[in-house]
Steps between C-alpha positions, in 0.01 A plus 500: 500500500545470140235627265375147361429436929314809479295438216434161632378641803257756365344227277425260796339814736273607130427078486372498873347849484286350162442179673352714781303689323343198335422338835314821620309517163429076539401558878280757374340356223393173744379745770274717195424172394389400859309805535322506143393087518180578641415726248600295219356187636156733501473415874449905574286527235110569615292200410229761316350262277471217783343756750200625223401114416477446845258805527312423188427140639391625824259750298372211334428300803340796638301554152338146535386546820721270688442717838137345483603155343834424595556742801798296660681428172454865462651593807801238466564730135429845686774401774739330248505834273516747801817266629658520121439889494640552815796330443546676150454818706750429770772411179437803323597751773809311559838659289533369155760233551373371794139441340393113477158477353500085452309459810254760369470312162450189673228680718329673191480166342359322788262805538392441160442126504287582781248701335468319230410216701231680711387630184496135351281416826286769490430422158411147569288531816301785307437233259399260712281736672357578189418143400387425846204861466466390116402108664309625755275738274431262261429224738267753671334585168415120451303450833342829503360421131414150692278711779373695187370202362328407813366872535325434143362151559381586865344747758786574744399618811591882656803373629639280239455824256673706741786270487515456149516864457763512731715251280435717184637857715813258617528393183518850339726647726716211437533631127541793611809447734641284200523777235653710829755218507411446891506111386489334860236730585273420240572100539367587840199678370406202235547238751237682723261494177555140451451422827148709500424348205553175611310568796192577267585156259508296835130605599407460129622156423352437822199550396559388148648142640110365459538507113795217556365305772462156390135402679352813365660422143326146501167633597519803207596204242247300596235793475604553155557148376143444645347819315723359163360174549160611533527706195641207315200291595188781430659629177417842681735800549675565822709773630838428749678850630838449628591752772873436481522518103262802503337282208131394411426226256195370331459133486261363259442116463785466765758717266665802545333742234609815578680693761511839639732703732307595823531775723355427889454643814773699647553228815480183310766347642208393755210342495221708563388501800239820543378791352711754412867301508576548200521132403383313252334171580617147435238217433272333312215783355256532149429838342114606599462782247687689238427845517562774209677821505184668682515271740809490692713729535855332301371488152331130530510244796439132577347498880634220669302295750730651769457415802390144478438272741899401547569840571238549739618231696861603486360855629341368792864282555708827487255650753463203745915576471543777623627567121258848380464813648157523687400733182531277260238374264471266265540673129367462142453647167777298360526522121735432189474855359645737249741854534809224562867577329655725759769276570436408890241357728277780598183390542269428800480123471359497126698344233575722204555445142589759198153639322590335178573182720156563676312491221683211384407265859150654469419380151585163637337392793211552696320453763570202727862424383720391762783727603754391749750701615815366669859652622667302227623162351843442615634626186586839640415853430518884638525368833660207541829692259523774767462269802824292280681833389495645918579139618803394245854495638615827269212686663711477879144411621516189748111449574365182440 
């Protein structure tokens, strides 16, 4: 073989040796390249940040409460994260290149969405509850002012004060459980004060209906318009107290010439009946003397022809009726006096007027002027506005 045949030779073996080597180094470059993918395309790598968002939002949920307002939301997020940690677990033992923590991500992510949404609904239904206790309180506080007012302007009986105590406890635990944040609780605990309260209004308007009934309203009208009238036609002075407007005015000459704010007996929402109830009467009456500050024990007084024959008569009706106790007397000593201005009907039947008012009325008339004394006009007053406020729609009330 020559030497060119040689040389020719040598040069293809060093050609195929080269082209050998470069497969080897090509085949091992793809297969590194295989093995290293998952690293570079960050599938191995641990999804930290993923995995503490989902724990923060789960912390959150937690922080709001949602175990007590959104328990199954809550548990939908606790089972979501424990899933996404568990599956972040299982990857991380694995060997490096065999790690795959997309499913995790995906997991963390859902995790997260789902505390944040049972924090979002925790949120909300504390809200709600909120509004609901805030309603309920409020609504609460208007009726139990309501039986307040019907404390103030009548006796309530042993029971009925029992009951309205009862509302003002509820209504103070209520509070209470509010500032505690136990909002259904305390919409519970002001629904059972409104519906004492309530249960106090209904007796009272009850009883207070008489002040709006249309017969009786004719009959008080007339009274007055007949007491007016006669003033109008004697030139003399005459006196008209209006239960329901807690007012007393002078007419002279058949014109209003002065008017005064009157306090009266603790049960006026009646009529009185008997000694002792508390009531002061309605009718037609004249003052019989006037009596000085020696002489009665409110300053000055007016005595009132109380009872007359009308209220005789009625006495005898109640009794025939079955109406009185077997106790029960007819009463008297009814006066206009003095020592008013406390702000509530307090006295025994008497109507009472402010000292300086007193002296006022008693400068005026005298003996023999006609007083009458009737539950109202029609034109409203302390009564007839709390029988309205307990019996309007907002009130919830439905007695008619």
């Amino acid at each position: 073989m020559s030497f060119a045949t040689r040389w020719r030779e040598r040069g293809r073996a060093r050609l195929r040796t080269l082209v050998g080597w470069a497969a080897v180094l090509v085949l091992g470059a793809s297969i590194a390249g295989a093995a290293l993918f998952p690293v570079f395309s960050g599938r191995t790598e641990a999804p930290t940040w993923s995995r503490a968002a989902a724990e923060r939002a789960l912390d959150a949920a937690r922080k709001v409460h949602a175990s007590r307002w959104a328990p199954a939301a809550l548990l939908r997020a606790e089972s979501a994260t424990r899933a996404a940690l568990a599956e972040t677990r299982r990857q991380e033992v694995r060997f490096l290149l065999l790690r795959d923590f997309r499913a995790a991500r995906a997991s963390l992510l859902l995790a997260e969405e789902k505390s944040k949404e049972a924090a979002s609904e925790a949120a909300r239904r504390r809200e709600e509850a909120r509004a609901k206790a805030d309603e309920a309180i409020a609504d609460a506080g208007d009726r139990l002012g309501t039986a307040d007012g019907f404390a103030d302007a009548m006796h309530l009986g042993r029971f009925q004060r029992s009951v309205l105590q009862r509302a003002k406890v509820a209504l103070a635990e209520a509070k209470i459980l509010h500032g505690r944040e136990e909002f259904e609780t305390a919409a519970e605990r002001a629904k059972a004060a409104s519906a004492s309260a309530d249960l106090v209004g209904d007796t009272a308007a009850d009883a207070m209906a008489r002040f709006g009934d249309s017969r009786l309203v004719r009959h008080w009208k007339q009274m007055t318009e007949d007491t007016i009238r006669w003033s109008r036609l004697t030139g003399e002075d005459a006196i008209v107290v209006y239960k329901d407007e807690h007012r007393l005015t002078l007419y002279s000459g058949g014109r209003p010439i002065k008017s005064y704010r009157a306090e009266l007996g603790y049960n006026s929402i009646r009529d009185k009946l008997h000694a002792g109830d508390a009531a002061t009467p309605e009718g037609r009456y004249r003052i019989t003397a006037k009596r000085g500050p020696s002489q009665t024990t409110y300053y000055k007084a007016l005595l009132l022809n109380y009872p007359n024959d009308e209220d005789r008569a009625a006495f005898e009706r109640a009794r025939r009726a079955g109406r009185l106790p077997r106790w029960a007397r007819l009463g008297g000593l009814i006066e206009i006096h003095g020592e008013g201005g406390k702000g509530k009907d307090w006295t025994k039947g008497c109507v009472a007027l402010r000292n300086a008012e007193m002296d006022d009325l008693f400068g005026r008339v005298g003996v023999g002027t006609p007083v009458t004394i009737v539950g109202g006009d029609g034109g409203g007053g302390t009564y007839t506005e709390l029988v309205r406020r307990h019996r309007s729609p907002g009130n919830g009330t439905t007695s008619q």
